[in-house]
C-alpha positions as CSV (number, residue, x, y, z in Angstrom):
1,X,-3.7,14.4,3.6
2,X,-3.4,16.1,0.2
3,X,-6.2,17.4,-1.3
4,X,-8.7,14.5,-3.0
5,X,-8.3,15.5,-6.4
6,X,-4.6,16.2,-6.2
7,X,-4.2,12.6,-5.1
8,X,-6.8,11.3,-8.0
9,X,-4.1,12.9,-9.9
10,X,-1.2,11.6,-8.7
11,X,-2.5,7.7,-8.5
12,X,-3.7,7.7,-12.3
13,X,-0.4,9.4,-13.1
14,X,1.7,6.6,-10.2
15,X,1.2,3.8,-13.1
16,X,4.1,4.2,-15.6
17,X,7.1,5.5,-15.3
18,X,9.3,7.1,-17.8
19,X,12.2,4.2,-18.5
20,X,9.2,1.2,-18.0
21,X,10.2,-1.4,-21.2
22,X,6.5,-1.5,-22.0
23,X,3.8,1.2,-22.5
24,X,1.7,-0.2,-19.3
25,X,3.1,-1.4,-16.3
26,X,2.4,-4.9,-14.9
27,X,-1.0,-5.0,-13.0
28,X,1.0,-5.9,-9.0
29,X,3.5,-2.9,-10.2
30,X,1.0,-0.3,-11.0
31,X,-0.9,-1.3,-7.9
32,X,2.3,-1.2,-5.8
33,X,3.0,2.3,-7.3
34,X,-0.3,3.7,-6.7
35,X,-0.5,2.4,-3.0
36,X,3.2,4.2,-2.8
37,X,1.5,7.7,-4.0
38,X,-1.2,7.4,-1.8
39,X,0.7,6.7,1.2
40,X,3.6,9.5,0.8
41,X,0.4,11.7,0.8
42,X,-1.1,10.6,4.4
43,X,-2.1,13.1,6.2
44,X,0.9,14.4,8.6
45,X,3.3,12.4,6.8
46,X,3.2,14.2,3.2
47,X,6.2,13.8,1.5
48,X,7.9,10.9,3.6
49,X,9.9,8.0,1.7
50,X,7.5,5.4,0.4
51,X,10.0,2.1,-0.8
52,X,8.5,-0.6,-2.5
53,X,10.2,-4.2,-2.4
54,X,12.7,-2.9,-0.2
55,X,13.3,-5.5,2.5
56,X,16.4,-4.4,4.1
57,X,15.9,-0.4,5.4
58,X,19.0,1.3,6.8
59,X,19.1,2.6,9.9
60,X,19.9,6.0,8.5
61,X,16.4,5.4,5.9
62,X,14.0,4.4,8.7
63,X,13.4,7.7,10.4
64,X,9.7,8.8,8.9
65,X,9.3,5.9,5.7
66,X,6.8,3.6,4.9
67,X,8.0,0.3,3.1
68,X,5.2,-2.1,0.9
69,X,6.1,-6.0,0.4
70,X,4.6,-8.6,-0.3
71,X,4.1,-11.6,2.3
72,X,6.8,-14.2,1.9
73,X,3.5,-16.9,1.4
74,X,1.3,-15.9,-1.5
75,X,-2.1,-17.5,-1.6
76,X,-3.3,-19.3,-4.7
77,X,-5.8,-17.5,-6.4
78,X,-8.9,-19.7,-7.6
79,X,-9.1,-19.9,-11.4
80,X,-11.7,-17.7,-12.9
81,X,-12.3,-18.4,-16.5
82,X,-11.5,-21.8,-17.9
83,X,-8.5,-23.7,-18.6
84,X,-7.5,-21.2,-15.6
85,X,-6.2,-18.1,-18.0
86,X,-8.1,-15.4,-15.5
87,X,-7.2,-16.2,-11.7
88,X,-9.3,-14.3,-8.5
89,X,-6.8,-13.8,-6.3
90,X,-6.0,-12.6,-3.0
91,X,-2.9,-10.9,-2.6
92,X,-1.2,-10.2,0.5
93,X,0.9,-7.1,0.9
94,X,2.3,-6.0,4.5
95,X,2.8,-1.8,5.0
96,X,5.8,-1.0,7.5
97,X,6.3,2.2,8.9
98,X,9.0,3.9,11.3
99,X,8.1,7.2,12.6
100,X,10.3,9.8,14.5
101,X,11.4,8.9,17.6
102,X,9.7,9.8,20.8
103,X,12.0,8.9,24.2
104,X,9.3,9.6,26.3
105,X,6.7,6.9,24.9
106,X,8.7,4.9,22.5
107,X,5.5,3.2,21.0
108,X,2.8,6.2,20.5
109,X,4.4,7.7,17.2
110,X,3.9,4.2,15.3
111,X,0.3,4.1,16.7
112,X,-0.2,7.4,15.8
113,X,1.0,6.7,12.6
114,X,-0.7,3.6,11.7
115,X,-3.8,5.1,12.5
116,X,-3.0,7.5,9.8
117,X,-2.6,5.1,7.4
118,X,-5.4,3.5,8.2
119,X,-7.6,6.5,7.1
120,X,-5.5,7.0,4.2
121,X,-6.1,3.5,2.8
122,X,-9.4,3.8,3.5
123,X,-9.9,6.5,1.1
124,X,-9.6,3.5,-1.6
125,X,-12.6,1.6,-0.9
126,X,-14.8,4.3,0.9
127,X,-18.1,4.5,-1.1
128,X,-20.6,7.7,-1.6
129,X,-22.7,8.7,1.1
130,X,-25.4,7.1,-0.9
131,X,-23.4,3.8,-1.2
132,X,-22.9,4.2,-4.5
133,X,-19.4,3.6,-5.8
134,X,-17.3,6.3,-7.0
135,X,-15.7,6.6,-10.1
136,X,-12.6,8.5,-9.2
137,X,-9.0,7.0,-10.0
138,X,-8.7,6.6,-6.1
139,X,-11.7,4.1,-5.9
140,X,-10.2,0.9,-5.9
141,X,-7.1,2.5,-7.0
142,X,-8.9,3.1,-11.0
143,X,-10.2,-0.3,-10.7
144,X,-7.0,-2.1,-10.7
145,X,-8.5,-4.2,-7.6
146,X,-11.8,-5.5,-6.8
147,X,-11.3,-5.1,-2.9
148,X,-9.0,-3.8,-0.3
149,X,-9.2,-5.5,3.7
150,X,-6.9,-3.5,6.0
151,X,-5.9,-6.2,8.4
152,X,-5.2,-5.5,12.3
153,X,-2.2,-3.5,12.5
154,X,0.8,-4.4,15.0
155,X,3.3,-1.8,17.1
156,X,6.8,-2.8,18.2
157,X,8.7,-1.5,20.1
158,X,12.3,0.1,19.5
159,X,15.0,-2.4,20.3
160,X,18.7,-2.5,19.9
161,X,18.5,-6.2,20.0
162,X,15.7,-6.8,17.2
163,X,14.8,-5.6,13.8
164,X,15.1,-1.7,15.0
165,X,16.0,0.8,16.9
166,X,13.2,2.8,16.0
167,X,9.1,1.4,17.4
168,X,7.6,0.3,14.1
169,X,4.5,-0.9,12.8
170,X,2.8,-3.8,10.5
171,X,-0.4,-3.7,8.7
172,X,-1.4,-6.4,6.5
173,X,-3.6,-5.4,3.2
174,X,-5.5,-8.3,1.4
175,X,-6.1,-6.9,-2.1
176,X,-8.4,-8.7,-4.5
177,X,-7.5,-8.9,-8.1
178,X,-8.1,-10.5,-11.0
179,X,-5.6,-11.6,-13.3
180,X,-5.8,-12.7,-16.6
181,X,-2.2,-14.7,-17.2
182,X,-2.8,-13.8,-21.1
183,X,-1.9,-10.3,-20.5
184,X,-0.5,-9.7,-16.8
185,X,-0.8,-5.6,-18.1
186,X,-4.2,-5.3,-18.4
């Protein structure tokens, strides 16, 4: 993984992009973009392909990538304020990846690199030795979320019959937020 304060760096920088119609990016996007920063800087994997709403990956893009989407069945978020203008919510993302190909045990390089992964996103919610929070804009990715639960990952195997020829992995990310629907930037 990169160095901590090169990737505090690059996630408060991962937020707006030059070409963005308005000065701050919607709160999902800039989350989205700072999850995609963090994860092309995993340890072992620095520098892969990170895609972000990409559902279909081409055979010839799948070799070493991670892809973020959201799950097809969003939760709805309680309302937090009245009339319902501020919502907690629990938003569910799923992280693919598809590492290099290993013939002799098809499975071990998604393991190996979920497990990566897995210590990478952890770097968002880890607290001080103390247990204090940090203040750092990795710590709940500059506040943008209120929580981060890295669900139990799943490995598949390569297949020529199902969604790929390379062994793959799933990990679900439940990311609380709160949204106010009066300003969807902030």
């Amino acid at each position: 993984m990169g160095d901590e304060a090169e990737i505090n760096a690059l996630i408060a920088a991962a937020a707006h992009r030059v070409g963005d119609p308005k000065p701050r990016a919607p709160k999902q996007l800039r989350i989205l973009r700072k999850l995609k920063v963090l994860l092309e800087a995993t340890s072992g994997y620095e520098g892969i392909k990170c895609w972000i709403g990409k559902s279909v990956i081409t055979a010839k893009e799948t070799a070493d990538t991670f892809s973020i989407l959201e799950a097809p069945r969003p939760l709805i978020g309680s309302p937090g304020a009245e009339q319902g203008v501020k919502r907690a919510e629990s938003w569910t993302l799923l992280v693919q990846g598809w590492p290099l190909d290993d013939p002799d045990e098809p499975s071990a390089p998604a393991y190996w690199m979920k497990a990566a992964v897995e210590r990478q996103l952890s770097l968002v919610i880890a607290e001080l030795p103390d247990g204090r929070q940090r203040s750092d804009p990795l710590y709940l990715l500059g506040r943008d979320i209120s929580s981060l639960t890295i669900g139990q990952g799943v490995v598949r195997p390569p297949s020529e019959e199902a969604a790929s020829r390379l062994a793959m992995f799933y990990l679900p990310l439940i990311v609380g937020l709160t949204t106010d629907v009066r300003d969807p930037y902030a």
